[in-house]
VOSEFI-473962 format. One record per residue (C-alpha): x negated, y, z negated; residue number from 1; residue in one letter. Coordinates in steps of 0.2 Angstrom, whole numbers. Example, Ala and Ser with C-alpha at 12.3 -4.5 7.8 and 13.67 -1.06 7.14 Angstrom:
<guvexs>
<<-62; -22; -39>; 1; 'A'>
<<-68; -5; -36>; 2; 'S'>
</guvexs>
This chain:
<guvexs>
<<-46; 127; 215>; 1; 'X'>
<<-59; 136; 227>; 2; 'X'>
<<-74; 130; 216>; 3; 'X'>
<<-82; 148; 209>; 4; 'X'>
<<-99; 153; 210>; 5; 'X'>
<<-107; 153; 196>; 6; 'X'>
<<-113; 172; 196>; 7; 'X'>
<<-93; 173; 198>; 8; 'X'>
<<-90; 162; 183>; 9; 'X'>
<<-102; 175; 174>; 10; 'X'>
<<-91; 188; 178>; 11; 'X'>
<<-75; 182; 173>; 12; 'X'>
<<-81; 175; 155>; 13; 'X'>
<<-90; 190; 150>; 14; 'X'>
<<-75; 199; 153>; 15; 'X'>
<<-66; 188; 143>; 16; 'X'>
<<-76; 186; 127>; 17; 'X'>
<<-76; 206; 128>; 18; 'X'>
<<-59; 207; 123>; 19; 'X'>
<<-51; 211; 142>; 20; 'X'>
<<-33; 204; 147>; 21; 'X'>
<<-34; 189; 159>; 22; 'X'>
<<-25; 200; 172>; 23; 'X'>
<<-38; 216; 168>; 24; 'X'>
<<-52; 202; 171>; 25; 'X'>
<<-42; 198; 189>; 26; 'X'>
<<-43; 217; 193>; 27; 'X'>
<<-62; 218; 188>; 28; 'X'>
<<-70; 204; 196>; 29; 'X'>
<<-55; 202; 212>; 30; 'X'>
<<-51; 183; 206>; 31; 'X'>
<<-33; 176; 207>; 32; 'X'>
<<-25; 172; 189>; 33; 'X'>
<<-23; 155; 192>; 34; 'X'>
<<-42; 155; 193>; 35; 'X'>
<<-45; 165; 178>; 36; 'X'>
<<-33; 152; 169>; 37; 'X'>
<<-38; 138; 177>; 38; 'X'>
<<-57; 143; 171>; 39; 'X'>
<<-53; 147; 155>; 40; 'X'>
<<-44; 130; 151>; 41; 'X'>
<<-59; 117; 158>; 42; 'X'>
<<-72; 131; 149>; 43; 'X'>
<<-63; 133; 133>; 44; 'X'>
<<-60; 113; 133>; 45; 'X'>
<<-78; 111; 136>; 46; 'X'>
<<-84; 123; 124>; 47; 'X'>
<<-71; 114; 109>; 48; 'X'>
<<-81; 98; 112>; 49; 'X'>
<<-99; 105; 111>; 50; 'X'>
<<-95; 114; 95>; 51; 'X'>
<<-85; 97; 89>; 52; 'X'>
<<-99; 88; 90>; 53; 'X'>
<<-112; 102; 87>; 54; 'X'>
<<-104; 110; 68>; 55; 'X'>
<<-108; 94; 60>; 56; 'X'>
<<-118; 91; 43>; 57; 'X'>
<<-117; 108; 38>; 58; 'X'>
<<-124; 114; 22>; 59; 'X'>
<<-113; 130; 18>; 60; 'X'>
<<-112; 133; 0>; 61; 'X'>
<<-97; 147; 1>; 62; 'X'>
<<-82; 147; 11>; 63; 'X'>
<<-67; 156; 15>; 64; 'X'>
<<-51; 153; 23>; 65; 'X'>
<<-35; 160; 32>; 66; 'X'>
<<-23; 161; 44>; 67; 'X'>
<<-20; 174; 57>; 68; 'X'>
<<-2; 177; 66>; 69; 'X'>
<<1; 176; 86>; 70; 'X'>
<<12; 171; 98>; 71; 'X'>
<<16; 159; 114>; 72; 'X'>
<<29; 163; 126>; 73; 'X'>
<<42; 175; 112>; 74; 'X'>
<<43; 176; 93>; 75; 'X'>
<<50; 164; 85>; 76; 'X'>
<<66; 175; 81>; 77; 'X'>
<<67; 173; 102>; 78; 'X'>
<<70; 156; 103>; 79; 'X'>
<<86; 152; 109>; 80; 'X'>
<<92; 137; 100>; 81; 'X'>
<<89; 125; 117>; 82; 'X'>
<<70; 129; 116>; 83; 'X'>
<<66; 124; 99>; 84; 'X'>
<<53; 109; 97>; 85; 'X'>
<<43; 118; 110>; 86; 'X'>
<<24; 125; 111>; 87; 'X'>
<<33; 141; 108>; 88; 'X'>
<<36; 157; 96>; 89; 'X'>
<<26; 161; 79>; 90; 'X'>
<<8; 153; 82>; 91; 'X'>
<<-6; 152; 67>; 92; 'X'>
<<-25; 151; 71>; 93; 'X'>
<<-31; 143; 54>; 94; 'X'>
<<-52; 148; 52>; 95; 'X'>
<<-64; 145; 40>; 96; 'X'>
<<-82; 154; 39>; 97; 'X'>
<<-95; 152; 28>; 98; 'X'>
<<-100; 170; 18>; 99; 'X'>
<<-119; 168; 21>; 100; 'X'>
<<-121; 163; 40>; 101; 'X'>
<<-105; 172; 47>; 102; 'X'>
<<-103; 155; 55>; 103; 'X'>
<<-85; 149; 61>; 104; 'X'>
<<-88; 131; 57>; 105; 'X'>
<<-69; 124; 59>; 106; 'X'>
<<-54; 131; 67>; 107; 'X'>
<<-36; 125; 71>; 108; 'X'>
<<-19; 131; 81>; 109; 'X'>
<<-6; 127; 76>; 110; 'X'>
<<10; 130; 62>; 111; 'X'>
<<6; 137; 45>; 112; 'X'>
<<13; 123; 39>; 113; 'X'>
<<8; 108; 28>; 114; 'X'>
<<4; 97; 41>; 115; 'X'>
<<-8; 111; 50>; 116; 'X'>
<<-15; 112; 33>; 117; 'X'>
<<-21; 94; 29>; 118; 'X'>
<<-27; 92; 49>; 119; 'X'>
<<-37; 110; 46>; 120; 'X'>
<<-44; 107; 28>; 121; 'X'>
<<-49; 89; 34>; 122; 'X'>
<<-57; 95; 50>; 123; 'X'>
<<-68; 108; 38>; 124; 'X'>
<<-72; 93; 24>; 125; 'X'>
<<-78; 82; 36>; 126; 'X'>
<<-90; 95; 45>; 127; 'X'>
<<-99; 100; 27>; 128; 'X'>
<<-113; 90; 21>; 129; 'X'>
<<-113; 95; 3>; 130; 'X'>
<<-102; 103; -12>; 131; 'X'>
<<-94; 119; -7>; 132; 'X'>
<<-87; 135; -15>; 133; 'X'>
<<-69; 140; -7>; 134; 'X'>
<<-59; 154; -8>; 135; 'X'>
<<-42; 154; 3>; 136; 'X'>
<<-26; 167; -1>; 137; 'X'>
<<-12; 161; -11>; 138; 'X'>
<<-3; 151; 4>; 139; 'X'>
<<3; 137; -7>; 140; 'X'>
<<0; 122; 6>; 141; 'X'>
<<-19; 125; 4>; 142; 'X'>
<<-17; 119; -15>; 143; 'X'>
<<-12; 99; -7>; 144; 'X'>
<<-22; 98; 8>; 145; 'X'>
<<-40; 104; -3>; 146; 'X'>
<<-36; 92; -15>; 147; 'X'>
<<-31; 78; -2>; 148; 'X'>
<<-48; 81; 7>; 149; 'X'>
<<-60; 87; -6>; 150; 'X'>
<<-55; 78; -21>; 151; 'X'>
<<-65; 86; -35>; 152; 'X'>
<<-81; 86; -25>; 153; 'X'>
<<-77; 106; -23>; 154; 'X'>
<<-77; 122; -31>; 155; 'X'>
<<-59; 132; -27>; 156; 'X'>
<<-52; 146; -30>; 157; 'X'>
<<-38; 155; -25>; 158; 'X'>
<<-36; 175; -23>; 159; 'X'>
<<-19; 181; -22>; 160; 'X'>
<<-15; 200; -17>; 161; 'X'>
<<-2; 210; -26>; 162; 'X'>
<<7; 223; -17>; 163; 'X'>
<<18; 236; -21>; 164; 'X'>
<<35; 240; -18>; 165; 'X'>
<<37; 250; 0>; 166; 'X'>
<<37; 266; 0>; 167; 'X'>
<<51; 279; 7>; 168; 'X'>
<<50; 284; 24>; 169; 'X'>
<<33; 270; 28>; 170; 'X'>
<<32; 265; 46>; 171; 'X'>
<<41; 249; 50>; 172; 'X'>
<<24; 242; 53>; 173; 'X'>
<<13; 249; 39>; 174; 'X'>
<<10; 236; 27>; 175; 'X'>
<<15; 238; 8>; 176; 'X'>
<<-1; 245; -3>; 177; 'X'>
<<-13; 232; -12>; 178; 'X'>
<<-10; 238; -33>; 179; 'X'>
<<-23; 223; -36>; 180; 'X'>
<<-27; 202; -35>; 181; 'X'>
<<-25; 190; -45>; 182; 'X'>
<<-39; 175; -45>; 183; 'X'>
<<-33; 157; -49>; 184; 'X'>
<<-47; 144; -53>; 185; 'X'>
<<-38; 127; -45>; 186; 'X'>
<<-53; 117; -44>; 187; 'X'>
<<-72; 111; -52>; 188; 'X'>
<<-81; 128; -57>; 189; 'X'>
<<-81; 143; -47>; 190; 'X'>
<<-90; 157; -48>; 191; 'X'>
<<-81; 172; -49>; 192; 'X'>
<<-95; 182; -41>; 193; 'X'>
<<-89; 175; -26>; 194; 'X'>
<<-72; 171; -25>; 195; 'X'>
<<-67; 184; -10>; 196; 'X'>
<<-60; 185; 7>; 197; 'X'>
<<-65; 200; 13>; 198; 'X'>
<<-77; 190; 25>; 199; 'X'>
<<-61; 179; 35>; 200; 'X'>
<<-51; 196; 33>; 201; 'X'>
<<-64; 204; 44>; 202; 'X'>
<<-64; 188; 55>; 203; 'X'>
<<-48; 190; 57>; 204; 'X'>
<<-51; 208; 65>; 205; 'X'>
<<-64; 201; 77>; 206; 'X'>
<<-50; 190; 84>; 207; 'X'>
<<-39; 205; 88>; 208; 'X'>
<<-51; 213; 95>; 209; 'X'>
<<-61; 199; 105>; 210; 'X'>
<<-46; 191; 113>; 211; 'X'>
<<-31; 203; 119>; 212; 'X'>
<<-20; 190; 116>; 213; 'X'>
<<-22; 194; 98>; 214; 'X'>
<<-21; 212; 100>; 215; 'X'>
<<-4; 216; 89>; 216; 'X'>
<<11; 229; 96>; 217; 'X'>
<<7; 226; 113>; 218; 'X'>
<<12; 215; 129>; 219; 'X'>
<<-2; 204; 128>; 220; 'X'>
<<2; 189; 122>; 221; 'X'>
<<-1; 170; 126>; 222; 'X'>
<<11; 161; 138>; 223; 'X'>
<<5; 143; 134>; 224; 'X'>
<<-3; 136; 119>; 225; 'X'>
<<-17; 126; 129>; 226; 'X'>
<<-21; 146; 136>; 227; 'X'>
<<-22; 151; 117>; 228; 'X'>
<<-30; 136; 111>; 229; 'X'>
<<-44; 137; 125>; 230; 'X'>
<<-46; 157; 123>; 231; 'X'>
<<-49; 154; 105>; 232; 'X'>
<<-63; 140; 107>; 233; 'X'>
<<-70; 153; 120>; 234; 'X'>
<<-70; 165; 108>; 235; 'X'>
<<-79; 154; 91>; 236; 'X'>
<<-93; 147; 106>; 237; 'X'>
<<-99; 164; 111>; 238; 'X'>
<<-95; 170; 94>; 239; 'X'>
<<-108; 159; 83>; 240; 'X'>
<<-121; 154; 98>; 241; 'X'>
<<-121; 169; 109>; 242; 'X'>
<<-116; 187; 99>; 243; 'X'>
<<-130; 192; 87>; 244; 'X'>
<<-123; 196; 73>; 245; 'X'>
<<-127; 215; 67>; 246; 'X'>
<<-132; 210; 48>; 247; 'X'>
<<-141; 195; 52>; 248; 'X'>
<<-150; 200; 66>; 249; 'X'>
<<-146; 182; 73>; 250; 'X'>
<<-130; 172; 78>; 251; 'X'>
<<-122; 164; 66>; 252; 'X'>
<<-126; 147; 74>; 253; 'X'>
<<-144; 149; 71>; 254; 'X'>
<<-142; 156; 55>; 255; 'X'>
<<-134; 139; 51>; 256; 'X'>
<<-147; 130; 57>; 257; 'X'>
<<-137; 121; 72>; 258; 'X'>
<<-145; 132; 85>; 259; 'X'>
<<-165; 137; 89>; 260; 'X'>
<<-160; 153; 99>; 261; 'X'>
<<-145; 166; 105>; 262; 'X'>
<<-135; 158; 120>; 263; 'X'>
<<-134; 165; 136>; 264; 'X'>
<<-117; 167; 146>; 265; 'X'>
<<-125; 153; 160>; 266; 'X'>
<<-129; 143; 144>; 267; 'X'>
<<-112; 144; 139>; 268; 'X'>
<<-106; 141; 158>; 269; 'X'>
<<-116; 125; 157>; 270; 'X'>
<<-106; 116; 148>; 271; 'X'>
<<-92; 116; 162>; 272; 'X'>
<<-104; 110; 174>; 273; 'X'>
<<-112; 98; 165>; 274; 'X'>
<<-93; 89; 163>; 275; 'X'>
<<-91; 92; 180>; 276; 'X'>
<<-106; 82; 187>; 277; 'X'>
<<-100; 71; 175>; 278; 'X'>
<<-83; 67; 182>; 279; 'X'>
<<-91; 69; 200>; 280; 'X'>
<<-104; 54; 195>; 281; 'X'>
<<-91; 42; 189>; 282; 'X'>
</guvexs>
C-alpha cells in the first residue's frame, strides 16, 4: 500500500465516522478502495486494542444491553447450502452502555447465539469494577451467560416488549405496535426506576446512522466480517473519546473517567502509527 499522508488519513476517517460509504469516502477524498479498506482494517484493529486495554476498572452502576441486526456478504436466507460455516449472512453486534456516561464500555460481533452471549457478557463483567444494575431485552441466552459471569454479584432485570397482532394492509417492513412491557426481576435487587433500554435502543440508531454499513433497506452492506468488525471499533473509539455528547457536554470517555479530554481525529490516527513505528523497530 502507497503509505498515506497523514492529512490524507484525516480525510478518509472523518468520512468514515460521519456515516459515508467506503466507496463515497473514495469519491470524496480520490483514494482507491483498497486503501480506504486497507486503512480501516490496521485503524479499526488499532483502535480495538487501545480501548481493550483503556475500558478497564469501570465503575458504572447502570447498564443496558442488546443486539443489533447486519449482514456480511448476503442474508442468511442467501446462503447457498455449500457456503454455510463461513463469516457470512445474518451478523449481530452485541453492545452494552452504561445510562449515566453514554459510554460503550464492551462490544462483540458475532451470532446472537449462546456462545456470542457468554464471550460478550464476560468481556463486559470483567471490565466493571464494582456491582452493577443491568437491563437487557427478553433474549433468553442473556439469562445463562449473566449468571455464568456475574454470579449473584449483580442487580438484573429483564424488559420484555409486547406487540400486537399486525395490522391489515401494514408495510412489510413496519414493525408490529408496542401495546406494553413486561419487567422480570432475574437477579439481586433491582430498582425498578431504572430497569429500561431506551438508552442501547438509541445506540442502536447511532450505529445506523454512523456506519452505512448498518443503514437498513439499502445496498450497503459489509462484505467481510474483519471490514464490519474494524468499522464498528472505529465507530465506539471516535464515539466515547472524540464526539461530545450533546447532554453531557463531554464524551462519554471522560465522563467515565478513562479520558482527561475530547480526542482529535490525529489523536485517533496515532494509534496506527504508534504500531507502525512499532513493527518498523522490531
Amino acid at each position: 500500500m502507497n503509505k498515506l499522508t497523514r492529512e490524507k488519513r484525516g480525510q478518509v476517517v472523518a468520512a468514515l465516522v460521519e456515516g459515508n460509504s467506503v466507496r463515497a469516502t473514495c469519491r470524496m477524498t480520490g483514494i482507491a478502495k483498497g486503501t480506504v479498506l486497507r486503512l480501516l482494517a490496521d485503524l479499526g484493529a488499532a483502535c480495538a486494542e487501545y480501548q481493550d486495554k483503556a475500558l478497564r476498572g469501570l465503575t458504572c452502576k447502570r447498564l443496558q444491553c442488546d443486539e443489533i441486526w447486519s449482514f456480511v456478504g448476503m442474508k442468511a436466507k442467501n446462503v447457498p447450502a455449500a457456503r454455510k460455516g463461513e463469516a457470512i449472512g445474518d451478523m449481530w453486534t452485541w453492545t452494552a452502555i452504561d445510562a449515566d456516561t453514554k459510554l460503550i464500555p464492551s462490544w462483540l460481533v458475532g451470532g446472537r447465539d449462546s456462545g456470542t452471549a457468554y464471550t460478550f457478557v464476560q468481556d463486559l463483567a470483567d471490565r466493571l469494577s464494582n456491582r452493577v444494575q443491568m437491563t437487557t431485552d427478553g433474549h433468553s441466552v442473556y439469562l445463562e451467560a449473566i449468571e455464568s459471569a456475574f454470579g449473584s454479584n449483580i442487580d438484573y432485570s429483564m424488559l420484555i416488549k409486547l406487540y400486537g397482532a399486525e395490522r391489515p394492509g401494514e408495510a412489510r417492513y413496519s414493525p408490529a405496535k408496542c401495546i406494553g412491557t413486561r419487567t422480570v426481576c432475574c437477579s439481586g435487587n433491582p430498582n425498578p426506576k431504572h430497569v429500561s433500554t431506551s438508552y442501547v435502543e438509541r445506540q442502536n440508531l447511532t450505529m445506523r446512522m454512523s456506519m452505512r454499513r448498518f443503514t437498513r433497506l439499502t445496498n450497503a452492506f459489509s462484505k467481510k466480517v474483519e471490514n464490519l468488525t474494524a468499522a464498528v471499533a472505529l465507530h465506539f473509539m471516535w464515539y466515547n473519546f472524540g464526539r461530545v455528547h450533546q447532554t453531557l457536554r463531554v464524551t462519554p470517555a471522560m465522563a467515565a473517567g478513562v479520558a482527561d479530554h475530547v480526542w482529535t481525529l490525529d489523536e485517533v490516527i496515532g494509534l496506527l502509527e504508534a504500531q507502525e513505528r512499532k513493527v518498523a523497530s522490531n
